[in-house]
RODO-2510 file (C-alpha; in nm, 4 decimals, decimal comma):
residues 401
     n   res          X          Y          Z
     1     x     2,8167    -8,8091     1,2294
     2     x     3,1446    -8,7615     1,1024
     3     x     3,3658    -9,0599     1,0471
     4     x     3,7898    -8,9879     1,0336
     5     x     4,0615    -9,2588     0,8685
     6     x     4,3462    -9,1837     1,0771
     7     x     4,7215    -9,2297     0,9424
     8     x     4,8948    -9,4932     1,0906
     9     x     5,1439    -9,4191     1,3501
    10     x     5,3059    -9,7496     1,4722
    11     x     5,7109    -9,8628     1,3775
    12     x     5,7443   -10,0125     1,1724
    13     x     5,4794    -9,8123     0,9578
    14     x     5,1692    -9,9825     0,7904
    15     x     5,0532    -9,9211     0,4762
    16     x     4,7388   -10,1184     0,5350
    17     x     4,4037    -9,8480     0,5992
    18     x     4,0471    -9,9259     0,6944
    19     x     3,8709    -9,7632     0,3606
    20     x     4,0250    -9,7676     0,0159
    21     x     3,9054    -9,4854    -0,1789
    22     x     3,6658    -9,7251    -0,3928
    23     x     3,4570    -9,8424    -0,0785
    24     x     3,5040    -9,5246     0,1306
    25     x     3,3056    -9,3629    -0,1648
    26     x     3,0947    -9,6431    -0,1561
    27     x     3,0280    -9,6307     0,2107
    28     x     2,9269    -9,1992     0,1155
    29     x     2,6471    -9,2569    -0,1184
    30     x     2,5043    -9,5497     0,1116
    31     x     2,5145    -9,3594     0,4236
    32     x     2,4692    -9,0076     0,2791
    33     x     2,3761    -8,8499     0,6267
    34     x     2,7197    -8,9280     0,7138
    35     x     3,0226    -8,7664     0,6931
    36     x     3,3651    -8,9255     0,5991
    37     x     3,7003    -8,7389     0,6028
    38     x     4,0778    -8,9009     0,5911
    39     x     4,3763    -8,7634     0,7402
    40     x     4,6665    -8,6733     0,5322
    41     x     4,9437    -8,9877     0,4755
    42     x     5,2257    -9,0506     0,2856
    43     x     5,2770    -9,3958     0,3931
    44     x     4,9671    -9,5213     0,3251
    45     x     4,9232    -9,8001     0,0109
    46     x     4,6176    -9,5291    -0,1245
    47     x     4,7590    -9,2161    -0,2076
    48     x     4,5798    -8,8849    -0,0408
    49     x     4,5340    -8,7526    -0,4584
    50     x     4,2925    -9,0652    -0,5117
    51     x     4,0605    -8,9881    -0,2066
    52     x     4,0448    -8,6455    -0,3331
    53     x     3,9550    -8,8201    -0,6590
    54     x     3,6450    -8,9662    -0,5035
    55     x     3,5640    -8,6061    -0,3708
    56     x     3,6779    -8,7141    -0,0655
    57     x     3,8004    -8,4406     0,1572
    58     x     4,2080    -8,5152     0,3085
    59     x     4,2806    -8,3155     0,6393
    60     x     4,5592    -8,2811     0,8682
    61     x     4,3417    -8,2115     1,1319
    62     x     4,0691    -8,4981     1,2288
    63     x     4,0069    -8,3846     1,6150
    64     x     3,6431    -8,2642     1,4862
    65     x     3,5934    -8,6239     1,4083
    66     x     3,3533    -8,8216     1,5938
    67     x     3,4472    -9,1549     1,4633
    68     x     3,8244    -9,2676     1,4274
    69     x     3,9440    -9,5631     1,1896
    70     x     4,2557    -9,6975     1,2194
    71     x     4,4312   -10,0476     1,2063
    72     x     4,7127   -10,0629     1,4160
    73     x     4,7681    -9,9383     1,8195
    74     x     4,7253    -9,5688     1,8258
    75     x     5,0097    -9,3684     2,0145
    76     x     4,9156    -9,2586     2,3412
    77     x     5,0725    -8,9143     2,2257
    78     x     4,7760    -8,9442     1,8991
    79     x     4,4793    -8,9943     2,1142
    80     x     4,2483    -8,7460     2,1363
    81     x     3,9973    -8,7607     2,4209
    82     x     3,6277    -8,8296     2,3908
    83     x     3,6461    -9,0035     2,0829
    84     x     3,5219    -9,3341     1,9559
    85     x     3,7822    -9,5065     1,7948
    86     x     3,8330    -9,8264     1,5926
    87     x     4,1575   -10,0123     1,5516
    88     x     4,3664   -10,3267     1,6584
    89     x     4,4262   -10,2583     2,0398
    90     x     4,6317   -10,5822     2,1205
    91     x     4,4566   -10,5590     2,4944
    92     x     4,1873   -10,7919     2,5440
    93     x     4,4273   -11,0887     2,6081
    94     x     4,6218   -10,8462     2,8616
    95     x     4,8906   -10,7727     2,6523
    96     x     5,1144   -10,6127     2,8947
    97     x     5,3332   -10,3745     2,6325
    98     x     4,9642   -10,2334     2,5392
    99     x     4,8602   -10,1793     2,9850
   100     x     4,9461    -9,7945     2,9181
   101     x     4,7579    -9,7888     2,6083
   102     x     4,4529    -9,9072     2,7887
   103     x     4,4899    -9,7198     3,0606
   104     x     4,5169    -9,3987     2,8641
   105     x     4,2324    -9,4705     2,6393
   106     x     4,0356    -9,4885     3,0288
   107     x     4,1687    -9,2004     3,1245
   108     x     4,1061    -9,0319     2,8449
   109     x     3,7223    -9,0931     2,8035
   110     x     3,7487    -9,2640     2,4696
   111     x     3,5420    -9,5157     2,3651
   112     x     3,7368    -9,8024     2,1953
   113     x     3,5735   -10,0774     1,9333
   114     x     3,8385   -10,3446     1,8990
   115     x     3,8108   -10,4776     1,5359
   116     x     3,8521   -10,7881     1,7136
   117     x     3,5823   -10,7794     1,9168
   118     x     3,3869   -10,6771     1,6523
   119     x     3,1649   -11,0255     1,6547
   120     x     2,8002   -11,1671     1,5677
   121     x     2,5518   -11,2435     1,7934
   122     x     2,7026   -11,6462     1,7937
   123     x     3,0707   -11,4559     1,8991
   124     x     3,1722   -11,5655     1,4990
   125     x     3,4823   -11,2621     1,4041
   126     x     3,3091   -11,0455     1,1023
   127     x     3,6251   -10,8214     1,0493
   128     x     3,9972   -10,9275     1,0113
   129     x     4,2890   -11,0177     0,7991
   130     x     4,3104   -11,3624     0,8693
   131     x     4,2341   -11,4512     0,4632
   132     x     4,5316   -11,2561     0,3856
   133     x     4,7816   -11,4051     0,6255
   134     x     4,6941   -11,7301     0,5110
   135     x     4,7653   -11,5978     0,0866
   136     x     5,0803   -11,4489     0,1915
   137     x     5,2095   -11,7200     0,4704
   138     x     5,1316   -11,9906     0,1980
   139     x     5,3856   -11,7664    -0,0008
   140     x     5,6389   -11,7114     0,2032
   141     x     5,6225   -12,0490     0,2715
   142     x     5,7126   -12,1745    -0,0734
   143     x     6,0002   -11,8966    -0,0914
   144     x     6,1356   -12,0167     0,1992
   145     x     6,1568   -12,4113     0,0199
   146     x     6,3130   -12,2256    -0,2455
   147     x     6,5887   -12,0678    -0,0523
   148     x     6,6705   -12,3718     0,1971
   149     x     6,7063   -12,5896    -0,1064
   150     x     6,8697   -12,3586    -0,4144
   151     x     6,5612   -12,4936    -0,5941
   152     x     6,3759   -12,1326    -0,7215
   153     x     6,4013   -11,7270    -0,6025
   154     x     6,0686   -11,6306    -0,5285
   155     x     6,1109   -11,2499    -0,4875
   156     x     5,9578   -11,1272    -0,1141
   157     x     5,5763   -11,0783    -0,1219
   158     x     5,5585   -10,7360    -0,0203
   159     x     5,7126   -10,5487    -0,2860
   160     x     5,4356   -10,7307    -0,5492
   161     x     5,1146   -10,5261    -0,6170
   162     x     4,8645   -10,8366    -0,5117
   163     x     4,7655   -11,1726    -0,4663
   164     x     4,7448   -11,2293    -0,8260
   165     x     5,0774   -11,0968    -0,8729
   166     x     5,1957   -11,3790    -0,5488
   167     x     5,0045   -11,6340    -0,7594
   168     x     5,1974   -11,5419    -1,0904
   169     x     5,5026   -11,6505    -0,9616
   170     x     5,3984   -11,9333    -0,7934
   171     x     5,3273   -12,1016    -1,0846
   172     x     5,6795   -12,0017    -1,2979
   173     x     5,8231   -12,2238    -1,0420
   174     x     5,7963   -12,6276    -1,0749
   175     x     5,7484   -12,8069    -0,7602
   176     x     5,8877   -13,1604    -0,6583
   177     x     5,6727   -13,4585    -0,5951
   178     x     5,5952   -13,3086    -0,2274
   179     x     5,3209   -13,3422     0,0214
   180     x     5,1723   -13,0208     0,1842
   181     x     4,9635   -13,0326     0,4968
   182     x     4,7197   -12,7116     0,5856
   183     x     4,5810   -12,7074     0,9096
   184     x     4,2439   -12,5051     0,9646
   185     x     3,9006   -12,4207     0,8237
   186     x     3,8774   -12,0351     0,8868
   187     x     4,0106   -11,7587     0,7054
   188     x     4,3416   -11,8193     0,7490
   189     x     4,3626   -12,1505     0,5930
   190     x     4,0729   -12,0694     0,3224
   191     x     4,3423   -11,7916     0,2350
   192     x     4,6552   -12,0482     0,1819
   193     x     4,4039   -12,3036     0,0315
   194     x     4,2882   -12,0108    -0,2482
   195     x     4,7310   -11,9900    -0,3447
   196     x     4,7403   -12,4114    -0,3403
   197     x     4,4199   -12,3901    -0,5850
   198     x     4,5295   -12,1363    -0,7613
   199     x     4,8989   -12,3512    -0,8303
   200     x     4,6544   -12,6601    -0,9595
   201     x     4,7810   -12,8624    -0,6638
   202     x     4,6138   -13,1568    -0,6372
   203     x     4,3990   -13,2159    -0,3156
   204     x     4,3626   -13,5560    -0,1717
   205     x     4,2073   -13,7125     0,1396
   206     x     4,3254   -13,8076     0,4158
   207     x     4,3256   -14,1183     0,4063
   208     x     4,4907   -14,1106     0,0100
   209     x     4,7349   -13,8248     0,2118
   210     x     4,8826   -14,0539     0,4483
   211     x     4,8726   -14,4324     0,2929
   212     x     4,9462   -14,3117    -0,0873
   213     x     5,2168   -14,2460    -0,3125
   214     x     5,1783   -13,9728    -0,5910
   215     x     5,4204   -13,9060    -0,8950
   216     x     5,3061   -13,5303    -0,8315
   217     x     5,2756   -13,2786    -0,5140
   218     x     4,9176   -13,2876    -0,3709
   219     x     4,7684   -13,1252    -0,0219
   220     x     4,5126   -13,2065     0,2333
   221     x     4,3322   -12,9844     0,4320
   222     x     4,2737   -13,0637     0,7907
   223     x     4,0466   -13,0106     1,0626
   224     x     4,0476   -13,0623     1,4519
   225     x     3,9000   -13,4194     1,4582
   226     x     4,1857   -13,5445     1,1920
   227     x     4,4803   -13,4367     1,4081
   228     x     4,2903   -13,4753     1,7874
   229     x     4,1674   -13,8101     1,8871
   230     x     3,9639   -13,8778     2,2556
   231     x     4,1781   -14,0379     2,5172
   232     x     3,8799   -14,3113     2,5883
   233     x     3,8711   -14,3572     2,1464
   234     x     3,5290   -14,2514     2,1280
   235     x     3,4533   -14,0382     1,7769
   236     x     3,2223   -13,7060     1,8610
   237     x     3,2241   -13,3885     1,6691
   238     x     3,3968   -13,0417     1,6816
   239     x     3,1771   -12,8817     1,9484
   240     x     3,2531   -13,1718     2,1538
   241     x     3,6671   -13,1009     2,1157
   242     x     3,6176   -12,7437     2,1751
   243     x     3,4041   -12,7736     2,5032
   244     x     3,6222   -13,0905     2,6506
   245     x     3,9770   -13,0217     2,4869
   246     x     4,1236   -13,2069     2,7795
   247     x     3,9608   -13,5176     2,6684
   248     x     4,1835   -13,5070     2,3706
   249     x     4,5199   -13,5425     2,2487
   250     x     4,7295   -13,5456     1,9553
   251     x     4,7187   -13,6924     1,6479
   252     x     4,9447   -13,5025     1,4428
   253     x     5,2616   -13,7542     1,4375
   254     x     5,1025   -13,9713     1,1228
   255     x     5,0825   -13,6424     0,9341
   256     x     5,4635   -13,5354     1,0189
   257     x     5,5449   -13,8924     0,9232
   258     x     5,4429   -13,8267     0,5706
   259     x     5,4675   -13,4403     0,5199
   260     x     5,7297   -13,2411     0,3834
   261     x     5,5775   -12,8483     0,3876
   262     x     5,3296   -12,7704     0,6639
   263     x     5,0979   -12,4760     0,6459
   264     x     4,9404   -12,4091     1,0336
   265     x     4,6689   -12,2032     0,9309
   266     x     4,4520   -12,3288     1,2486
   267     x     4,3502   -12,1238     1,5524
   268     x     4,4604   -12,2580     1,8609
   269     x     4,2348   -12,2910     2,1772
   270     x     4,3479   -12,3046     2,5050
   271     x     4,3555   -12,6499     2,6937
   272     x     4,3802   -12,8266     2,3243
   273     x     4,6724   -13,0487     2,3054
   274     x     4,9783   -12,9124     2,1142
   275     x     4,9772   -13,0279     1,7374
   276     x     5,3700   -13,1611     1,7838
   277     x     5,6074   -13,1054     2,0620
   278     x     5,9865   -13,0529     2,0859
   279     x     5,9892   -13,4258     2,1915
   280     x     5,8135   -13,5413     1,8717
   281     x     6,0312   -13,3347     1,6475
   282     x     6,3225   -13,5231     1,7551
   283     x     6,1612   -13,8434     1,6069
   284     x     6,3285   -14,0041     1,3180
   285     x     5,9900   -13,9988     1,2175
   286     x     5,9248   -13,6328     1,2184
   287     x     5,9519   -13,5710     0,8545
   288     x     5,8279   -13,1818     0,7948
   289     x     6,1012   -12,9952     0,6330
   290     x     5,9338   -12,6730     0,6100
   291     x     5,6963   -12,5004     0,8610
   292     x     5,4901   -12,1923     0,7805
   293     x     5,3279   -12,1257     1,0961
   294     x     5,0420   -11,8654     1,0142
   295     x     4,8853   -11,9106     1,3812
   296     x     5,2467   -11,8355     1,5102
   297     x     5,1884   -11,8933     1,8801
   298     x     5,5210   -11,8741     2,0148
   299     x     5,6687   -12,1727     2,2299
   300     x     5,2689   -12,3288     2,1761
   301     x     5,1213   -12,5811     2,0122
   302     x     5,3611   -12,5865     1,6776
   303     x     5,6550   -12,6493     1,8996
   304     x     5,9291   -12,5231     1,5593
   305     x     5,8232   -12,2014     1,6493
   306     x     6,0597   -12,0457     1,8925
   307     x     5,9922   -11,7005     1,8125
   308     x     5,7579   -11,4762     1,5723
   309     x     5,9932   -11,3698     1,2680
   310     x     5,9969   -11,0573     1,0474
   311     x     5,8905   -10,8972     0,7131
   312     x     6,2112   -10,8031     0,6802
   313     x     6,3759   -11,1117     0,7983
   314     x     6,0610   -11,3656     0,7467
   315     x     6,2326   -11,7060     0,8364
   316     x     6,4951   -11,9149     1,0534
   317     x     6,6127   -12,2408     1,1340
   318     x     6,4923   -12,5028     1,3756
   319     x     6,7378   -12,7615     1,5228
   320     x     6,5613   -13,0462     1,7067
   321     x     6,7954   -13,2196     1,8858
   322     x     6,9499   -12,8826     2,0940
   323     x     6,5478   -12,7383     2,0662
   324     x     6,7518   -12,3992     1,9556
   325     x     6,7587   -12,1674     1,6700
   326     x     7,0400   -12,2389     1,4029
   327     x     7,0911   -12,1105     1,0175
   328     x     6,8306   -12,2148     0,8067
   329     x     7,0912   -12,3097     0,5637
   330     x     7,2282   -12,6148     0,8114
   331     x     7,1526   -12,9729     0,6828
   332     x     7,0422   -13,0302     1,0181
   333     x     6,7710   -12,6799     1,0265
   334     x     6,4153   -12,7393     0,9658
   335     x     6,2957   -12,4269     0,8105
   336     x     6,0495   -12,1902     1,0112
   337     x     5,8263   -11,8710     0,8634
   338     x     5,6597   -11,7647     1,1316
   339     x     5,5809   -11,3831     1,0616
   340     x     5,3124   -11,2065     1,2842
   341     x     5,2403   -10,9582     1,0685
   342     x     5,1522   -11,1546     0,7055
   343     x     4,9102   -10,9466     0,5629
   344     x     5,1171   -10,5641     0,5970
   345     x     5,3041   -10,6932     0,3230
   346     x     4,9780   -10,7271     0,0888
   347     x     4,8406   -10,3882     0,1834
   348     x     4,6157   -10,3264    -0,1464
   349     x     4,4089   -10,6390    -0,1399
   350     x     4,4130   -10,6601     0,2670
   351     x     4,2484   -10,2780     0,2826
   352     x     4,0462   -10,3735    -0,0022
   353     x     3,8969   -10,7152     0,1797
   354     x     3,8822   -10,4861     0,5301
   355     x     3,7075   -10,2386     0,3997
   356     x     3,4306   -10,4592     0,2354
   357     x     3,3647   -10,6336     0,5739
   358     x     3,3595   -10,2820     0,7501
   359     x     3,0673   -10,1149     0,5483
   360     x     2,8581   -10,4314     0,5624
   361     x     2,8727   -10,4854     0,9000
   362     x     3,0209   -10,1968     1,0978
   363     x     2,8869    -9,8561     0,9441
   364     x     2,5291    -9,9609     0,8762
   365     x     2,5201   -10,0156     1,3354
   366     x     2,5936    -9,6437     1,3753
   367     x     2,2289    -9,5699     1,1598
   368     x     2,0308    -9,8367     1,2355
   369     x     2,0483    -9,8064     1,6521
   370     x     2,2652   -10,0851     1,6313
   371     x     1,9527   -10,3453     1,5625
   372     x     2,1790   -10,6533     1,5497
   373     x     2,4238   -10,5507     1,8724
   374     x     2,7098   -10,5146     1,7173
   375     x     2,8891   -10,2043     1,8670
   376     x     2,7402   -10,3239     2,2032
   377     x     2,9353   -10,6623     2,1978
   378     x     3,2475   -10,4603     2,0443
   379     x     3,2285   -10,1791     2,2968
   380     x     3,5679   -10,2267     2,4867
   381     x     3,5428    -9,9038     2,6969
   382     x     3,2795    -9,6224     2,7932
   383     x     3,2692    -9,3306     3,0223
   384     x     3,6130    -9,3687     3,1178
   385     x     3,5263    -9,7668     3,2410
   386     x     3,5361   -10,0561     3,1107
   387     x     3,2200   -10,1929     2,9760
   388     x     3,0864   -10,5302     3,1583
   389     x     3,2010   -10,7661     2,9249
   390     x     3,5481   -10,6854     2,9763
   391     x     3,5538   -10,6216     3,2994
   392     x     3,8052   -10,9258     3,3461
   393     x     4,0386   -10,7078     3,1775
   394     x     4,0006   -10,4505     3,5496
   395     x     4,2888   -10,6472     3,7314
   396     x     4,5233   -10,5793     3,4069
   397     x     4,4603   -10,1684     3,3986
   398     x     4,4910   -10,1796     3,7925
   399     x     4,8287   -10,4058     3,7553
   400     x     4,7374   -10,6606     4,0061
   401     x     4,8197   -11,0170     3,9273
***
């Protein structure tokens, strides 16, 4: 079986790949019946010259692949029929700027793996970025303090090498006596967690969090139960908010009261009650200054966030009494980074982390007859149809509804 790492094709371009040459070499003398090839690049954060290092053959041609590897959406224009491919499809919540992508990869008789569908047997995500979104968003989010306030120039993230590079100039910077607030226990906010470690900021409780003082900035981590409360005041546990999240509503306000930088580094469910709403931001009691809203659901449950921001142009300002964008700069602005894309501007350690993830659980499926089911669960499309688990996705392809 031969197994292709296509360039990436998308605009804006990402430098981010599947393999680095380390683990792609790696992933040849574990699986040495296999095959591994990677196309040609010049945008790519691994140059070609140090896959050919590893003895790893660079092509321009990869149609006499059987396996592609990607990241981001594949051009229609790219894909080559009868294929399996791997890569970010954007689909599977009916994306509607990615219909004709679907439909194409149906049309075409291509077999497409989602990386996020790519799942264990309890539906837990094994492969993603979310660790690196959470590293860089904790980042940006301290730049951003730095600009609203004239207090430090944190150069942009994605010009620096890697997270220890990020975590190098976090700490030339001195911080005021500040609370931070980090919402989540996934990836995402064990990634902005690892930068608040790695600054020596102090963690606290919650209860220390929202009845103490401190002569020194500290954080507290959060989970569901700490910002959701039951309507009828009973105290369950997390499987009983995510099965009944319309039994629930916020909690969130005694946190704003008391915050000054919040990191959203949750994932949102549907149903659950929104952490803060426009309503609550106009409260002389809202208190958040800055928001770095990993999750960035747009218009959702962190109600700053009216749109997703960019690399290039990473944050904006929130006004809450006109619920409308204004210059970050205003007195009355409270400061939004809400970038989509986090972890394309830490493309070194992001491949790096990918790639680990992909050989342990991805590659060893294709030799093993796929003992523990994961290309089965993954397996978006087949034979030109979509396979029965996403069947709901028929409607969508068909446009109806």
């Amino acid at each position: 079986m031969k197994f292709a790492i296509i360039t990436e094709r998308k605009t804006p371009p990402d430098r981010r790949v599947v393999f680095s040459p380390e683990k792609l070499d790696e992933a040849k003398k574990q699986f040495p019946e296999a095959q591994f090839i990677v196309e040609a690049s010049t945008i790519r954060v691994f140059s070609d010259e140090a896959y050919q290092q590893k003895g790893i053959e660079v092509v321009n041609d990869v149609s006499d692949a059987d396996v592609l590897i990607g990241v981001k959406e594949v051009p229609i224009s790219a894909l080559i029929p009868n294929k399996k491919y791997f890569f970010f499809s954007h689909t599977i919540k009916k994306q509607p700027y990615n219909r004709k992508l679907l439909k194409a990869i149906l049309n075409k008789n291509i077999e497409l793996y989602d990386h996020e569908t790519i799942v264990d047997a309890k539906g837990n995500r094994l492969i993603g970025f979310g660790r690196f979104a959470g590293i860089v968003g904790a980042y940006n989010g301290f730049r951003a303090w730095g600009l609203k306030y004239n207090t430090w120039q944190l150069p942009k993230a994605g010009p620096l090498p890697n997270q220890a590079a990020l975590i190098a100039e976090l700490n030339q910077i001195e911080l005021p006596n500040i609370k931070i607030l980090l919402t989540g226990s996934g990836k995402v906010a064990n990634g902005a967690q690892e930068m608040l470690d790695a600054m020596q900021i102090k963690s606290v409780s919650v209860q220390e969090y929202l009845n103490d003082n401190f002569n020194e900035p500290v954080y507290c981590k959060i989970d569901v139960l700490d910002y959701n409360k039951r309507t009828d005041g009973q105290v369950l546990n997390n499987t009983d908010f995510f099965n009944n999240p319309q039994d629930y509503q916020s909690n969130f306000m005694r946190f704003a009261k008391v915050t000054d930088y919040y990191i959203a580094g949750h994932f949102y469910g549907d149903g659950a009650p929104y952490l803060y709403t426009r309503q609550d931001v106009k409260s002389p009691d809202f208190n958040i200054k800055v928001v770095a809203d990993i999750s960035c659901d747009v218009d959702g449950p962190v109600a700053t966030t009216l749109r997703a921001s960019t690399i290039a142009e990473p944050i904006y300002g929130y006004n809450p009494q006109t619920e409308s964008e204004i210059d970050y700069k205003n007195e009355k602005a409270i400061v939004v980074m809400a970038v989509d894309n986090l972890p394309c501007e830490l493309p070194q350690d992001a491949s790096e982390g990918f790639g680990d993830m992909f050989l342990k659980h991805v590659i060893p499926a294709f030799f093993n007859e796929d003992k523990d089911g994961i290309l089965q669960r993954a397996k978006i499309t087949e034979s030109g149809k979509l396979t029965p688990k996403f069947n709901y996705l028929q409607d969508f392809v068909d446009e109806k509804g």
